[in-house]
C-alpha positions in Angstrom: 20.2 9.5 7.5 19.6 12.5 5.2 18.7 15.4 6.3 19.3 17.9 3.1 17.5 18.0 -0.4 20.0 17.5 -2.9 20.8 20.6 -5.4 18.9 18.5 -8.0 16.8 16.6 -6.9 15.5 20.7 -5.3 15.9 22.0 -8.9 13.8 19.7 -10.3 10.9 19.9 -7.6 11.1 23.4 -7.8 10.9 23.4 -11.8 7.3 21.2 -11.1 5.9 23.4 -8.8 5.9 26.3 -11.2 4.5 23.5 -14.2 1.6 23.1 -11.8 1.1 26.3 -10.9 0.8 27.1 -14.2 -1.9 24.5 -14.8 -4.3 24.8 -11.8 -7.3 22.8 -12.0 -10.5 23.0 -9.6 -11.5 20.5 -7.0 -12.8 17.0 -9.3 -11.4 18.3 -12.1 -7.2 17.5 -11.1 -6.8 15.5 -14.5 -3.4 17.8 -16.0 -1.9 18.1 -12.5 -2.3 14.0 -11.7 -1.0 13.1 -14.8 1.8 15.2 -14.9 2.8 14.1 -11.0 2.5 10.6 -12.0 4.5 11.0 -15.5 7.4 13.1 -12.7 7.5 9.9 -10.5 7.4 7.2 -13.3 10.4 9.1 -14.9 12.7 10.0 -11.7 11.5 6.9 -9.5 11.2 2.7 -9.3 7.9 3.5 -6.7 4.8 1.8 -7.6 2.0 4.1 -8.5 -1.4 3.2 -7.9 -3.9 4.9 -9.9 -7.4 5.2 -8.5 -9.2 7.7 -10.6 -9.2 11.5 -9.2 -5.9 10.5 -7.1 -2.7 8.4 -6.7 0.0 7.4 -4.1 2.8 5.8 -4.7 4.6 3.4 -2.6 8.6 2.4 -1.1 8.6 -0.9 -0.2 10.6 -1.9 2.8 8.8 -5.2 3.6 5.6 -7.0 5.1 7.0 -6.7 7.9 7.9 -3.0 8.4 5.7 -0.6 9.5 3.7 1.6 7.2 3.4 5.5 7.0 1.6 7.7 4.8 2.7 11.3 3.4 -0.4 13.2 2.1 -0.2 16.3 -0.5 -3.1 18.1 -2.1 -3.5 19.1 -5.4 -6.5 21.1 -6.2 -6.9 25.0 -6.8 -9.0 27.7 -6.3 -11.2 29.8 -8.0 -9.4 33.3 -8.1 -7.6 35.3 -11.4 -3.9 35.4 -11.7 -2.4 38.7 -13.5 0.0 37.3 -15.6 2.9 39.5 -15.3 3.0 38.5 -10.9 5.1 35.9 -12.0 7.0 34.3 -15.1 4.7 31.2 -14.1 1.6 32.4 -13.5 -1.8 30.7 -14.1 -2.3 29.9 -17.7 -5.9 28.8 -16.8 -8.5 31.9 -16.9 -9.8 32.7 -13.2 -8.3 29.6 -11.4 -4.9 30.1 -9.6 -3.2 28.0 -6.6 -3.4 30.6 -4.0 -3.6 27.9 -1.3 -0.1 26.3 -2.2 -1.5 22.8 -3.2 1.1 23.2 -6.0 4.2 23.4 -3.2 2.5 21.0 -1.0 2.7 18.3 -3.9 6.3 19.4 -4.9 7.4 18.7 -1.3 5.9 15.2 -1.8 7.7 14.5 -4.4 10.5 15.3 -3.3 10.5 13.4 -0.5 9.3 10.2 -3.0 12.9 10.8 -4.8 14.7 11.0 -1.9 13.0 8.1 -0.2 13.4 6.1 -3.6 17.3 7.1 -3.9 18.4 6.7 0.1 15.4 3.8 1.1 13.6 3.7 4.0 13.3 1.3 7.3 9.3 1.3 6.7 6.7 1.5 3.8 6.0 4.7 2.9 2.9 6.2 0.9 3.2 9.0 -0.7 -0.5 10.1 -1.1 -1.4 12.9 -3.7 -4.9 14.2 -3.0 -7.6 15.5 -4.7 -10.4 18.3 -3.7 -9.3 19.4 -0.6 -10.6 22.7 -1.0 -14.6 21.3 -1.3 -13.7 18.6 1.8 -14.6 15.7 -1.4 -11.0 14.2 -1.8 -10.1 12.8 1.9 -13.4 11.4 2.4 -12.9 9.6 -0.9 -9.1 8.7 -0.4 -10.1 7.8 3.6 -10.4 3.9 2.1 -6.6 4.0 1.6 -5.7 4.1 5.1 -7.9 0.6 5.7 -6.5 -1.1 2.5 -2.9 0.1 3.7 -3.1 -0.8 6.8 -1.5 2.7 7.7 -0.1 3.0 10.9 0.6 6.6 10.9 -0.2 9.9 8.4 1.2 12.8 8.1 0.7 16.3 6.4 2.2 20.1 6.0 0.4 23.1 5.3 2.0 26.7 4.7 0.7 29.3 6.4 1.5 32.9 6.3 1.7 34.9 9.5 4.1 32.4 11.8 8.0 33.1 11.2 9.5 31.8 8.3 10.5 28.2 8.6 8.7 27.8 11.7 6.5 24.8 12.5 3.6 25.1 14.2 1.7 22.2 16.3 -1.3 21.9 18.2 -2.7 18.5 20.2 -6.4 17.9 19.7 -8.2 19.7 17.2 -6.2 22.3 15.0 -8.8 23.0 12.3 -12.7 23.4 13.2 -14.9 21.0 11.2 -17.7 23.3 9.0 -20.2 22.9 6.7 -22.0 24.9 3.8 -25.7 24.3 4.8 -28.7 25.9 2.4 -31.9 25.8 3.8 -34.6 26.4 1.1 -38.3 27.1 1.4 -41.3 27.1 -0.7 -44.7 28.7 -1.1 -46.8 30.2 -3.1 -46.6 33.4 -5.4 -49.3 36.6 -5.2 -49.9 39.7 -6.5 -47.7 42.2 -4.4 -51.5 43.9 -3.6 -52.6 40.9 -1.9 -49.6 39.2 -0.2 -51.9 37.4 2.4 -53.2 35.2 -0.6 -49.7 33.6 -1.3 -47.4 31.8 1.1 -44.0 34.0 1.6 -41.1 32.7 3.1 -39.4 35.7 3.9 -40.3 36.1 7.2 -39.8 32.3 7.8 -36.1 32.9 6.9 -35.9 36.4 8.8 -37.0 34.3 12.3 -34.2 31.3 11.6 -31.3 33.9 10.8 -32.9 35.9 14.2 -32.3 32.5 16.1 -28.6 32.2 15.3 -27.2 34.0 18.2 -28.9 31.8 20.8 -27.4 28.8 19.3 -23.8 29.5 18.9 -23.8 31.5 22.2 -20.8 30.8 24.7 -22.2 29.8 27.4 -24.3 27.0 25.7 -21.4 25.3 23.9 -18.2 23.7 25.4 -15.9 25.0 22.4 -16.3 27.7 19.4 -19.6 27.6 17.5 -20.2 29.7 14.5 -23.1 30.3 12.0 -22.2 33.2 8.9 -25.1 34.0 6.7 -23.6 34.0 3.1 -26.5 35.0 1.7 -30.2 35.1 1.0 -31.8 34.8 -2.0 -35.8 35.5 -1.9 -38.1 35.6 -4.8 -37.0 38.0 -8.0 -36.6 41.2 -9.1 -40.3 41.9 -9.8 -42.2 44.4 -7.7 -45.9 43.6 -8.6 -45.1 39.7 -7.0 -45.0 38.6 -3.8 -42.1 36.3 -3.2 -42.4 32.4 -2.9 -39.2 30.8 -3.1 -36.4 31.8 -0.9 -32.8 30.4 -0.1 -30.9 30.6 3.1 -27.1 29.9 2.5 -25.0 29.9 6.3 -21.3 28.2 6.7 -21.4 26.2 10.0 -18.4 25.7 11.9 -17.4 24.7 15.3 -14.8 23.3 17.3 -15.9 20.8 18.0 -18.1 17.9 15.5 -20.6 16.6 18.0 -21.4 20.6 18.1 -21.6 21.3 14.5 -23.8 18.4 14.8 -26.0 20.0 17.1 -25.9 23.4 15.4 -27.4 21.7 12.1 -29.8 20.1 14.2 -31.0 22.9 15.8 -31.0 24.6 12.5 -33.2 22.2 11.0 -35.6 21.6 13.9 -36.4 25.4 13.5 -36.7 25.9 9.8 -39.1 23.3 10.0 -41.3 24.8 12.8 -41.0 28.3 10.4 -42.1 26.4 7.4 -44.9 24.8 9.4 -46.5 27.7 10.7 -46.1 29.7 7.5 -47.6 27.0 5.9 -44.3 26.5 3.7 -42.0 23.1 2.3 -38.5 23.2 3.4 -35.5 21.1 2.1 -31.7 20.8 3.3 -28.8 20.5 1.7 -25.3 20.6 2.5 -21.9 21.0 0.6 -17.8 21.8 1.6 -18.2 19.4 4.5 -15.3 19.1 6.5 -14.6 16.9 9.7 -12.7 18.7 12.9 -9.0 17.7 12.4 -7.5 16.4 15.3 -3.8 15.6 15.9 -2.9 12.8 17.5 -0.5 13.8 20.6 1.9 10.6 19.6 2.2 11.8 16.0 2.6 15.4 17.4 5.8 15.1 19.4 7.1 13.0 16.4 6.8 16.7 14.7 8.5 18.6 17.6 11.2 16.0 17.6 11.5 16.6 14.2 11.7 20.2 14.0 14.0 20.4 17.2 16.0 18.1 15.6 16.5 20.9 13.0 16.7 23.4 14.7 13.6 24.9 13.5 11.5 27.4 16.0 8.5 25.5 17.5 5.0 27.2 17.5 2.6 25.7 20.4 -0.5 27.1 18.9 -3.2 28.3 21.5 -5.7 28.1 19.7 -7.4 26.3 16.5 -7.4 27.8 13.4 -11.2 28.8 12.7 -10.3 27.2 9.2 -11.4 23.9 8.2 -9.1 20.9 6.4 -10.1 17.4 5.4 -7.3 15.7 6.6 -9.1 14.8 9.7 -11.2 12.0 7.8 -7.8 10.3 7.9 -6.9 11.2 11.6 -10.7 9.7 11.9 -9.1 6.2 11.3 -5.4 6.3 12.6 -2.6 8.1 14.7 -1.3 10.9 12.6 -1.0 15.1 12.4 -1.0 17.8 10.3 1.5 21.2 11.0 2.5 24.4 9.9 5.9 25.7 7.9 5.7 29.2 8.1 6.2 31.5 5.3 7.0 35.0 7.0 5.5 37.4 9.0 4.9 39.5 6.5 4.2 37.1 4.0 1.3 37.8 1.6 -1.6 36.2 2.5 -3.1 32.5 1.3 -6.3 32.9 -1.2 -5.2 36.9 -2.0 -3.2 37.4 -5.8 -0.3 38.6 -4.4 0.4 34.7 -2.4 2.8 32.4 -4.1 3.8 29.2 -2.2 7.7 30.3 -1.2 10.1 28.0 -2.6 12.1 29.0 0.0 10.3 26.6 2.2 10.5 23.2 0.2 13.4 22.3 1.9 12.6 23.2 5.4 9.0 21.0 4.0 10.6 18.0 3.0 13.6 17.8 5.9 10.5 17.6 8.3 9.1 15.0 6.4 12.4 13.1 6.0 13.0 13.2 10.0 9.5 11.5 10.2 10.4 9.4 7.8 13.0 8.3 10.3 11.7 8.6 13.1 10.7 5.4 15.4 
């Protein structure tokens, strides 16, 4: 069984993590990165590669008869500058950087996929390489793989900065909240500024639903964390002789639990429209960055302690859920499987600040965890 990266298969991983973090590209827009991740498996694997568009997998074949386990990496970036002289392979592409490690995430993968090709495998593995995780888009799109795989099992790693490097941190039941970016927009119609009561203003239509907020995510009313941030609100222009008509009400959802952020958006809803009604006002929804609670499957969880005590890495029982959200529970929607933390350091910098690199240091702690549940029965 092997339980170390070899020096070049390492080298070479580590040589296409800085390629692709020199090359970010946005959620949907992944076209560089997936190419040059397939064109890196073609040349240093036999794996089939399955195209489908905005992502890929490719696939070790043990036999029908084995059982079949998914590996999942993401890809995208994020929309944040990269000073060029942080590092000798900083972001070549204006204003978008990997400051979420997608670009480690995907090396690990692939490491794993040459290993895995070079050392085989007693199951079918799937090495799944993601797109848009960072608007929730990609797993709901890639969810169909797990159905025409018949996966029986997925897994996933993210880094995380704060928990002791090489740590791995675990936590049954839901580990990231689901949320949603919810605009609720409303319509009237315009006056002088002299005469206000001649026009239909929404602004104190939107005043009363962000005044509500409180009584819906309150404590006592919900059986797990419910939040509602107002990102911002956007009524009428900058004109001082018109009363205002249009208005935009932009909140972030988030709970817990789904069945609550279901609620929440309900309620939401059933109140702008009440406002709009009695302010005699149209009022439409829409909704973006939509991410399902990710819950880990206990089974799939103490396949990740066994791992890591295996290693002798330091386990992290979580107490909590990270208030975070991550679409890689459309997948756990559909089969057993969890996602965990490698830890990059105390002191780490942060992920989504300029300062964060994903730490190479950790693609081998990454991929041994992956290669013990690879193994593992």
């Amino acid at each position: 069984m092997v339980d170390v990266l070899d020096e070049k298969i390492l080298a070479s991983v580590t040589q296409l993590r800085h390629a692709l973090h020199q090359n970010p590209e946005l959620s949907n827009h992944e076209a560089w990165t997936r190419e040059h991740l397939m064109s890196f498996l073609k040349a240093n694997t036999k794996l089939e590669i399955v195209n489908k568009g905005l992502w890929f997998y490719a696939v070790y074949h043990a036999g029908a008869d084995k059982r079949n386990v998914a590996f999942r990496a993401d890809i995208d970036a994020i929309v944040m500058p990269e000073p060029s002289e942080l590092f000798p392979y900083a972001s070549k592409n204006a204003g978008i950087s990997h400051k979420c490690g997608h670009d480690g995430h995907a090396a690990v993968l692939a490491a794993l996929a040459l290993d895995v090709d070079r050392n085989g495998a007693d199951k079918n593995v799937f090495f799944l390489f993601q797109h848009a995780e960072e608007t929730g888009d990609g797993a709901a799109e890639c969810a169909v793989f797990i159905k025409e795989n018949n996966i029986d099992e997925i897994f996933a790693f993210h880094n995380f900065s704060g928990p002791e490097l090489h740590s791995v941190s675990v936590l049954d039941g839901t580990m990231f909240c689901a949320s949603r970016g919810m605009i609720i927009h409303m319509e009237g119609l315009p006056a002088h500024a002299s005469q206000p009561e001649l026009g239909k203003n929404p602004s104190l239509a939107i005043a009363n639903v962000i005044s509500a907020i409180p009584g819906l995510i309150a404590p006592d009313k919900n059986k797990g964390m419910v939040l509602c941030t107002v990102v911002q609100v956007d009524i009428g222009e900058k004109a001082f002789g018109v009363s205002a008509s249009k208005g935009d009400l932009l909140l972030t959802i988030r709970a817990l639990y789904e069945s609550e952020l279901d609620r929440l958006q309900a309620n939401l809803e059933s109140i702008a429209r009440a406002q709009a009604a009695e302010h005699g006002l149209e009022v439409e929804f829409a909704y973006q960055d939509c991410f399902p609670e990710t819950a880990n499957h206990p089974e799939s969880n103490d396949k990740i302690r066994q791992a890591a005590d295996k290693l002798g890495l330091k386990i992290i029982e979580m107490p909590e859920a990270f208030r975070g959200s991550e679409d890689f529970g459309h997948y756990l929607k559909q089969t057993k499987g969890a996602i965990f933390l490698v830890g990059n350091g105390t002191d780490y910098p942060r992920l989504h600040c300029y300062e964060y690199d994903f730490p190479d240091v950790i693609i081998p702690t990454a991929f041994k965890m992956f290669r013990e549940l690879v193994n593992s029965k």
